[in-house]
C-alpha positions as CSV (number, residue, x, y, z in Angstrom):
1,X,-12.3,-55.4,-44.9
2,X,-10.9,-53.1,-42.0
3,X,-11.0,-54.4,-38.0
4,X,-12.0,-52.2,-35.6
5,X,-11.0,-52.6,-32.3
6,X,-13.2,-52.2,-29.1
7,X,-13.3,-52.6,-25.7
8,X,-16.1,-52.9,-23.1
9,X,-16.2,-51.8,-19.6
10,X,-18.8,-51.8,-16.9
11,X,-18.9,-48.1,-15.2
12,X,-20.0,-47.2,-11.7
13,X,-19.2,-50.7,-10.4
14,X,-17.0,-52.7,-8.7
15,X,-17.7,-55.7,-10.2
16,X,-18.2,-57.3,-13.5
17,X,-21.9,-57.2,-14.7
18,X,-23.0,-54.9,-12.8
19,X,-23.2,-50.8,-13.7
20,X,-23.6,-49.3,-17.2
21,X,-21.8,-51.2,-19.7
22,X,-19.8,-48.7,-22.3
23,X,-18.3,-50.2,-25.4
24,X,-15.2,-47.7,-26.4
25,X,-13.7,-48.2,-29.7
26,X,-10.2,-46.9,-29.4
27,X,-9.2,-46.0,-32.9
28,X,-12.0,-44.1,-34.6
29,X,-9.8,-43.1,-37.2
30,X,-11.0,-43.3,-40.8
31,X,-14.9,-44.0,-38.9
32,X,-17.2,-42.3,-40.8
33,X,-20.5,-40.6,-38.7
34,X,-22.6,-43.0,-40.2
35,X,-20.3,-46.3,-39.3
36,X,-20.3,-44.9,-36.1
37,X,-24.0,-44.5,-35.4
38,X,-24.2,-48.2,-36.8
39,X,-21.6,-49.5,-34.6
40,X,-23.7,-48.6,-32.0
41,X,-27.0,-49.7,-32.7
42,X,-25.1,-53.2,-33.1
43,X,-23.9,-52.7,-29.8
44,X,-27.0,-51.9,-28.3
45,X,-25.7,-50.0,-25.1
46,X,-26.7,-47.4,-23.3
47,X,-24.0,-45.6,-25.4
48,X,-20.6,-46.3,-27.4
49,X,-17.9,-44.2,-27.8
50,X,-15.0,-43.9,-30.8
51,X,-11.7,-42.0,-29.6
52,X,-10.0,-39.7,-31.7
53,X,-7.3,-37.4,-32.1
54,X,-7.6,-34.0,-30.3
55,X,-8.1,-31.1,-32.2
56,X,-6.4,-29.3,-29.4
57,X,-2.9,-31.2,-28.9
58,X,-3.1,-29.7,-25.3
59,X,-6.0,-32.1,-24.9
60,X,-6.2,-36.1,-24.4
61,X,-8.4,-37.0,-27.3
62,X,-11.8,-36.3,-28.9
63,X,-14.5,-38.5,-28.2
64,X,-17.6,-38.8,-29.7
65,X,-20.4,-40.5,-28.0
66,X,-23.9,-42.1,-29.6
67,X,-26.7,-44.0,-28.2
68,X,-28.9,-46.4,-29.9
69,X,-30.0,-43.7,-32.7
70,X,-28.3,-40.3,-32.3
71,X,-24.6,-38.5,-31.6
72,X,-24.9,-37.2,-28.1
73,X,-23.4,-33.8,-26.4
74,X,-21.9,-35.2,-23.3
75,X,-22.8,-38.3,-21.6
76,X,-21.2,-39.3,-17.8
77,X,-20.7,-43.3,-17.9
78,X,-18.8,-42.9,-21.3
79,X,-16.5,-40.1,-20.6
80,X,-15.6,-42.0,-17.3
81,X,-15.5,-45.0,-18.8
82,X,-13.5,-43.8,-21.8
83,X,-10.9,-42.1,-19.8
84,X,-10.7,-45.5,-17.8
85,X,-10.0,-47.7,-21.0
86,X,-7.4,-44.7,-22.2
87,X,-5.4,-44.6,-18.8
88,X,-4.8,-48.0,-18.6
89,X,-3.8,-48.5,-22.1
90,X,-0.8,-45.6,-22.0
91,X,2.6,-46.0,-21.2
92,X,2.4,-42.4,-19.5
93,X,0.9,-42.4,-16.1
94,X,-1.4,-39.3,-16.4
95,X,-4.3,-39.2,-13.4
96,X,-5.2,-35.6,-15.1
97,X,-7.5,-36.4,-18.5
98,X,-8.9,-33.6,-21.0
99,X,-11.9,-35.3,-23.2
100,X,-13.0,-32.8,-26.0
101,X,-16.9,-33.7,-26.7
102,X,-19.7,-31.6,-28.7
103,X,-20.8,-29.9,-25.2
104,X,-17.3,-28.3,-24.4
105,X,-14.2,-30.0,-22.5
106,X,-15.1,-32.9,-19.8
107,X,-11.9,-33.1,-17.2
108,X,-11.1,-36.3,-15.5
109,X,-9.7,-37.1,-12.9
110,X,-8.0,-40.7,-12.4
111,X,-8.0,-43.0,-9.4
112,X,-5.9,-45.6,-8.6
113,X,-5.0,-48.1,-5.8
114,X,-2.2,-48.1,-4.3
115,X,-0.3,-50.0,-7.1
116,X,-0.7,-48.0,-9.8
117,X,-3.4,-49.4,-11.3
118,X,-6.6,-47.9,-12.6
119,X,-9.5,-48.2,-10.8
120,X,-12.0,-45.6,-11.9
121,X,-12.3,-41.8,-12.1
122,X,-14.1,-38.4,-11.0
123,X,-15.3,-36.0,-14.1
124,X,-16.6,-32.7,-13.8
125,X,-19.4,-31.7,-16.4
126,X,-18.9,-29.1,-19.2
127,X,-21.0,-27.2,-18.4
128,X,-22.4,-25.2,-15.4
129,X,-26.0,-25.9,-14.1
130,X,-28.7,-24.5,-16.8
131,X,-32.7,-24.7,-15.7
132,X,-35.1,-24.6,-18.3
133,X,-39.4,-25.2,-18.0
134,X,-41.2,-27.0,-15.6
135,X,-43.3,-29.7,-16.2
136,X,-46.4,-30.8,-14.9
137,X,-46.5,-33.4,-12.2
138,X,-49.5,-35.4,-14.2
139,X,-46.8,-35.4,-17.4
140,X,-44.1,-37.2,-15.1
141,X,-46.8,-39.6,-13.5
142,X,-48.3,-40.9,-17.2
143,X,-45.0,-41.1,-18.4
144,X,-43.9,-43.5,-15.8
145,X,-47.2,-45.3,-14.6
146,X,-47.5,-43.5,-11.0
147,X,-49.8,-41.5,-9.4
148,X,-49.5,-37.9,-9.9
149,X,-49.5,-37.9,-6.0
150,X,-46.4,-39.9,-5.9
151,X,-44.7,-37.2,-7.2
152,X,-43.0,-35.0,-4.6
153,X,-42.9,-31.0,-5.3
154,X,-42.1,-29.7,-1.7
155,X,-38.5,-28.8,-2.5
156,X,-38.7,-28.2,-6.6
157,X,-41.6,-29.2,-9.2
158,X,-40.4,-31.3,-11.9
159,X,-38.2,-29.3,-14.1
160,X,-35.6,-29.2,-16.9
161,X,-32.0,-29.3,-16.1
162,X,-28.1,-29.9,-17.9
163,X,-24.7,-29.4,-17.5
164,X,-24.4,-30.5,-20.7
165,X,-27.3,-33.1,-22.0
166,X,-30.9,-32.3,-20.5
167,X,-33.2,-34.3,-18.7
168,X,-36.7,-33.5,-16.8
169,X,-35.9,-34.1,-13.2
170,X,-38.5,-35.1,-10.8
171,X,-38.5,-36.1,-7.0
172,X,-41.0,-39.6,-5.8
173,X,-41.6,-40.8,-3.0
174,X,-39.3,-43.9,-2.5
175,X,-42.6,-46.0,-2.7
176,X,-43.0,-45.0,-6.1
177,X,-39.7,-46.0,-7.3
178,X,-39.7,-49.5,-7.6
179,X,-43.5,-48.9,-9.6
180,X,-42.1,-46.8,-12.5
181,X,-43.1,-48.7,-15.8
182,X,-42.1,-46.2,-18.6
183,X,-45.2,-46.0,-21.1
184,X,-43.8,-45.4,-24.6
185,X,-47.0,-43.4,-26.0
186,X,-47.0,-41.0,-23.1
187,X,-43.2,-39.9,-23.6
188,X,-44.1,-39.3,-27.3
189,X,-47.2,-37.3,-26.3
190,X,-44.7,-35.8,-23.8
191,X,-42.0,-34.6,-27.1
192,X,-44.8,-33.8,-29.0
193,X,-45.9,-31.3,-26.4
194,X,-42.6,-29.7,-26.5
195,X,-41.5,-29.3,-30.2
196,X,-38.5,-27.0,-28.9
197,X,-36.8,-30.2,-27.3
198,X,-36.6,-32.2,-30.9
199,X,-37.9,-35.3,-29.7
200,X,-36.0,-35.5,-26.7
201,X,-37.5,-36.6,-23.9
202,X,-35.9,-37.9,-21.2
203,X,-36.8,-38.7,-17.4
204,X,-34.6,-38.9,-14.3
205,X,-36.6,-39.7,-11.0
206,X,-35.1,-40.1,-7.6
207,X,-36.5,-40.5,-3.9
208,X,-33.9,-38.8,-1.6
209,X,-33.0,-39.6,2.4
210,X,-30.6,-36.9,3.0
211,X,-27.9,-36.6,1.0
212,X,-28.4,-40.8,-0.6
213,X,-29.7,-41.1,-3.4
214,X,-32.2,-43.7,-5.2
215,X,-32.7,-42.8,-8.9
216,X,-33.7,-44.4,-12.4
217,X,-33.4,-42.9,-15.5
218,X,-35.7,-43.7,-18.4
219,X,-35.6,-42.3,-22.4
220,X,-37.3,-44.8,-24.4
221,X,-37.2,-42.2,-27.2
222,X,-33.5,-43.2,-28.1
223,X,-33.5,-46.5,-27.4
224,X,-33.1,-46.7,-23.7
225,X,-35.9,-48.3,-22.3
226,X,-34.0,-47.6,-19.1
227,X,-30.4,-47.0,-17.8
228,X,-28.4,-48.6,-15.1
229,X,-26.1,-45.6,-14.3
230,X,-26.5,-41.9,-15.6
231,X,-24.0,-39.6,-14.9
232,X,-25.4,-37.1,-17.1
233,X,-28.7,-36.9,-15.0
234,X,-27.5,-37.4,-11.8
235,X,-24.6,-34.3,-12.3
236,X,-27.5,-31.7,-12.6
237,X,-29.3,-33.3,-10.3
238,X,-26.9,-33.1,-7.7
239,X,-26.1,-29.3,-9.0
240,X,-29.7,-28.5,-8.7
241,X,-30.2,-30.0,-4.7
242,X,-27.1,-27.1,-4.3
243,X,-29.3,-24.7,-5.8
244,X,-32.1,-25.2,-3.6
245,X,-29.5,-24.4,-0.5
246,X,-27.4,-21.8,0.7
247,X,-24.2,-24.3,1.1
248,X,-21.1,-23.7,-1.1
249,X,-20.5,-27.2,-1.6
250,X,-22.8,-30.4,-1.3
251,X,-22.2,-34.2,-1.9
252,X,-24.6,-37.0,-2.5
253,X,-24.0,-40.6,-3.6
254,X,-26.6,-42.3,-5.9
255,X,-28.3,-45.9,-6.4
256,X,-29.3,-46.3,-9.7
257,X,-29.9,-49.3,-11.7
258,X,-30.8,-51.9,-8.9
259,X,-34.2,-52.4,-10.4
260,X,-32.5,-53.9,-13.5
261,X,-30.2,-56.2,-11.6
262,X,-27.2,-53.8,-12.5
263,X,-26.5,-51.7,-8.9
264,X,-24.5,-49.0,-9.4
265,X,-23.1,-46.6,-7.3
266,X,-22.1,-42.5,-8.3
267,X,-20.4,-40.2,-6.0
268,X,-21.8,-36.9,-6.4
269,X,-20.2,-32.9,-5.7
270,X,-21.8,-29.8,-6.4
271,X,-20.1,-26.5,-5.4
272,X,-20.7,-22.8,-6.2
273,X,-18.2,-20.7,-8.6
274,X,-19.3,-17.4,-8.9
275,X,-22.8,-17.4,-10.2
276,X,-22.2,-20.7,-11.5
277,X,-22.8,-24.1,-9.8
278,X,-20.5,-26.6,-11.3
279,X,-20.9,-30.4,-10.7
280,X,-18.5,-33.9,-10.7
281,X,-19.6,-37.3,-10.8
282,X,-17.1,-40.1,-9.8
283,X,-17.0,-43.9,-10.0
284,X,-14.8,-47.0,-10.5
285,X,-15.2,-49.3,-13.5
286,X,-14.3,-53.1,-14.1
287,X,-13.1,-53.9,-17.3
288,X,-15.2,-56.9,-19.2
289,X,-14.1,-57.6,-23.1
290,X,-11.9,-56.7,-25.8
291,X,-12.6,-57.4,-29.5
292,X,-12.9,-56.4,-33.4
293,X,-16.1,-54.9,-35.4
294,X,-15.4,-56.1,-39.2
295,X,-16.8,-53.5,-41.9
């Protein structure tokens, strides 16, 4: 029988229970794809991550990250909350992080107070901003329970977005956010529709007031009913708002996960390189428990 070690950590929080919880297993060594997948449907997060050598000795480590029923490309709470549990576990202060996942290389930058410790860290997405279809405001509205006239299209129609993992985007009034019940057959109906997506189907709403923020993030198709904290949504997101300007550089923080009695809170950049638009997302995390999976 081999132990497993793992840790868990809260991300975009400051305190314990709140935010996206992450379990990270620190040695994935040996793991085969299928233990891993397993180990995270026991765990039942959001997502869970297994750390691994780098293929590039340049690099910190590879990390592969799953949900509930799949391997993912790149996924914001993990590879911040990953880099977190790494940091403060080495005996080599490095504030400067190279993660290797399936979408490309995710950097990371580490904070820290003024004693040294670890508090949390900023990472910028592998990928530039990529727009794909738009979706119809009726889709978004059955998908959530809302009116089609909650949605808001004066400044983009629902639409298709990653830097690395996609989601439909759509802007609600701020009325409608606290009224979004995800409705399981409509998402399916939803992935059906769009056989090019392979059954992905996943929503990120937000109601904005300036540059703050209020989102949720809902893919009952892998599992999550909803998230607490989505740094992979909120990164295009925040690169897309760019888009829609002529600014080199915006910022935008986001509330997410308050309706589940997990606040969270992302800090948000999006700045122009070239013809690209590249984003960051940045939080602090609060580490919660420590154990061993037994297979």
């Amino acid at each position: 029988m081999r132990r497993v070690a793992f840790e868990t950590v809260d991300v975009f929080t400051e305190r314990r229970f709140g935010g996206n919880p992450l379990a990270v297993f620190t040695d994935a060594h040996g793991l085969e794809t299928a233990e891993m997948q397993a180990l995270a449907a026991e765990m039942n997060l959001s997502e869970t991550t297994f750390v691994l050598p780098p293929e590039d000795p340049a690099h910190t480590a590879r990390v592969r990250i799953f949900n509930r029923t799949t391997e993912m490309p790149f996924a914001g709470h993990p590879s911040i909350g990953t880099a977190f549990v790494i940091a403060r576990a080495s005996k080599v202060v490095r504030d400067a992080l190279i993660l290797e996942v399936p979408a490309g290389l995710v950097a990371v930058a580490i904070e820290r107070n003024a004693d040294g410790e670890v508090l949390g860290g900023k990472i910028t997405a592998p990928q530039p901003l990529s727009l794909g279809e738009e979706v119809p405001a009726e889709t978004i509205a059955a998908c959530i329970g809302i009116d089609p006239q909650d949605i808001v299209v004066d400044a983009h129609r629902p639409i298709l977005a990653s830097v690395g993992n996609p989601y439909v985007i759509a802007q609600i009034t701020e009325a409608a956010v606290s009224r979004c019940v995800p409705d399981m057959k409509a998402f399916r109906r939803a992935a059906d529709e769009r056989p090019h997506l392979n059954g992905r189907f996943s929503l990120h709403v937000y109601a904005r007031d300036g540059n703050h923020l209020h989102a949720r993030m809902f893919a009952p198709l892998a599992g999550t009913f909803e998230d607490p904290a989505t740094g992979s949504a909120n990164a295009p997101l925040g690169a897309m708002l760019l888009r829609l300007t002529t600014n080199a550089e915006a910022r935008y923080t986001v509330r997410q996960g308050e309706e589940m009695g997990r606040p969270s809170l992302l800090h948000l950049t999006a700045s122009r390189r070239e013809d690209a638009i590249i984003a960051t997302v940045a939080g602090r995390c609060v580490p919660v428990l420590q154990g061993y999976a037994q297979l």
